[in-house]
C-alpha positions in Angstrom: 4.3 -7.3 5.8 5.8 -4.2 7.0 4.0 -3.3 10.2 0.9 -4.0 12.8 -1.4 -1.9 14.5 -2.8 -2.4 17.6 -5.5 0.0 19.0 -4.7 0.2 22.6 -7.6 2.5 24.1 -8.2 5.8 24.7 -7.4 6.7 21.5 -4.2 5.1 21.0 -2.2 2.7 19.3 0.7 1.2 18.7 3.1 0.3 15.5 5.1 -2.7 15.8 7.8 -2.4 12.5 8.0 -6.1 11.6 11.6 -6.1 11.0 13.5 -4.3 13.6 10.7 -4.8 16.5 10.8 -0.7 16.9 7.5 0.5 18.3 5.4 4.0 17.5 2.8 5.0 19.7 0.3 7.5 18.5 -2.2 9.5 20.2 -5.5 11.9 18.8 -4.6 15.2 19.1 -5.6 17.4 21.7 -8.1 19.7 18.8 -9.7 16.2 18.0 -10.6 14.3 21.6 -7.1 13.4 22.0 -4.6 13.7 24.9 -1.9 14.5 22.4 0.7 12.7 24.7 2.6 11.4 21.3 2.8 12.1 17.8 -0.5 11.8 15.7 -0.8 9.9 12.6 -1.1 12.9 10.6 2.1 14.3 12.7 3.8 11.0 11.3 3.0 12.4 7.5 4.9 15.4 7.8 7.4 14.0 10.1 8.0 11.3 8.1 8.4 13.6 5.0 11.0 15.8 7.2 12.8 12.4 7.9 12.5 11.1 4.0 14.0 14.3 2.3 17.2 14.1 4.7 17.9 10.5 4.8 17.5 10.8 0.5 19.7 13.5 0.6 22.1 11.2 2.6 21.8 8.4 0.3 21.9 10.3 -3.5 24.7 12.7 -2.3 27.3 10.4 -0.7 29.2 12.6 -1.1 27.6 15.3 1.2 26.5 12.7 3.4 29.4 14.4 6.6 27.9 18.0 5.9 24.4 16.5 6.6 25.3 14.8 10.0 23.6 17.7 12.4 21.3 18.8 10.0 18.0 19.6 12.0 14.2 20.1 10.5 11.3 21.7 12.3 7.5 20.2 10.9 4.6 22.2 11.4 1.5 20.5 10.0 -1.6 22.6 8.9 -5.1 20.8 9.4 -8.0 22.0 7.4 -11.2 21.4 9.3 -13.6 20.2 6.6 -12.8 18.4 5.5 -10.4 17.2 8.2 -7.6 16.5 6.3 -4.0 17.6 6.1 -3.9 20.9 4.0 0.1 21.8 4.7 3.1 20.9 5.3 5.8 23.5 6.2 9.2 22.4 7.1 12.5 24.7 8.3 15.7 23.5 7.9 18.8 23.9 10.2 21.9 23.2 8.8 25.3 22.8 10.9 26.6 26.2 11.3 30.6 24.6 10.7 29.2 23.7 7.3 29.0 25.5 4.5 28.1 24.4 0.9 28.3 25.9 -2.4 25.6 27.0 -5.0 26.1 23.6 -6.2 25.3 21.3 -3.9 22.6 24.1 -2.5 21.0 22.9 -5.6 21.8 18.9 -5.7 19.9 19.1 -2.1 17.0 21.0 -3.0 16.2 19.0 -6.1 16.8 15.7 -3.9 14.3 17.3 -1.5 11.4 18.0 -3.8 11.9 14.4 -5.1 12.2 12.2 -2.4 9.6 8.8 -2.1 7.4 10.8 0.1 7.1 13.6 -1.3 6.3 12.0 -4.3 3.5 10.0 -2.5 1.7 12.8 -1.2 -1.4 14.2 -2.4 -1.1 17.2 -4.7 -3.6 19.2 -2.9 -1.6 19.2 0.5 0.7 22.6 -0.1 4.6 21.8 0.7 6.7 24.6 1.9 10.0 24.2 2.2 12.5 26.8 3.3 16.2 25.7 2.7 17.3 28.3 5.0 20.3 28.8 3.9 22.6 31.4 4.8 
């Protein structure tokens, strides 16, 4: 078992991860009787998508792992209201501005990106954007 969820009232809950004992609280959002006090689980999609790319970057290009320490990605989730359902996904990256990388490993990142356990679990009707932001 990975995790429990415990509804905790007024539209909350809270993750337990079995392993580490690291807690998650989410709340409705504020367009869906919420309070929007903490992330939503559909926040947690994109965000955990945001978190999923960079961490598989880290792990399938060791070797780039130091240029990726500072690396920052914004999430914006797009909510389609019938049916309610996550319809996008957009996310921005940041990269350290000390940092530079070549066309080369430009490339080994985006492709790690666009294939990265998430990703690959999301449904094909929710549109990813992605901009590199590279400069």
């Amino acid at each position: 078992m990975t995790s429990t969820v415990t509804y905790t009232g007024d539209l909350r809950t809270l993750a337990s991860h079995l392993q580490s004992g690291s807690t998650i609280e989410t709340d409705a959002p504020t367009d869906n009787h919420g309070k929007g006090e903490r992330f939503s689980p559909t926040d947690l999609i994109g965000t955990s998508l945001a978190a999923c790319i960079v961490t598989t970057m880290a792990i399938r290009a060791k070797q780039l792992e130091g240029k990726l320490k500072g690396v920052v990605t914004q999430t914006e989730k797009i909510m389609s209201a019938a049916p309610r359902r996550i319809s996008g996904i957009n996310i921005t990256f940041h990269w350290p501005t000390e940092n530079s990388y070549t066309e080369e490993e430009r490339t080994i990142l985006e492709d790690i990106a666009w294939t990265c356990p998430v990703k690959e679990s999301i449904h094909p009707d929710i549109k990813l954007t992605i901009d590199f932001n590279w400069h």
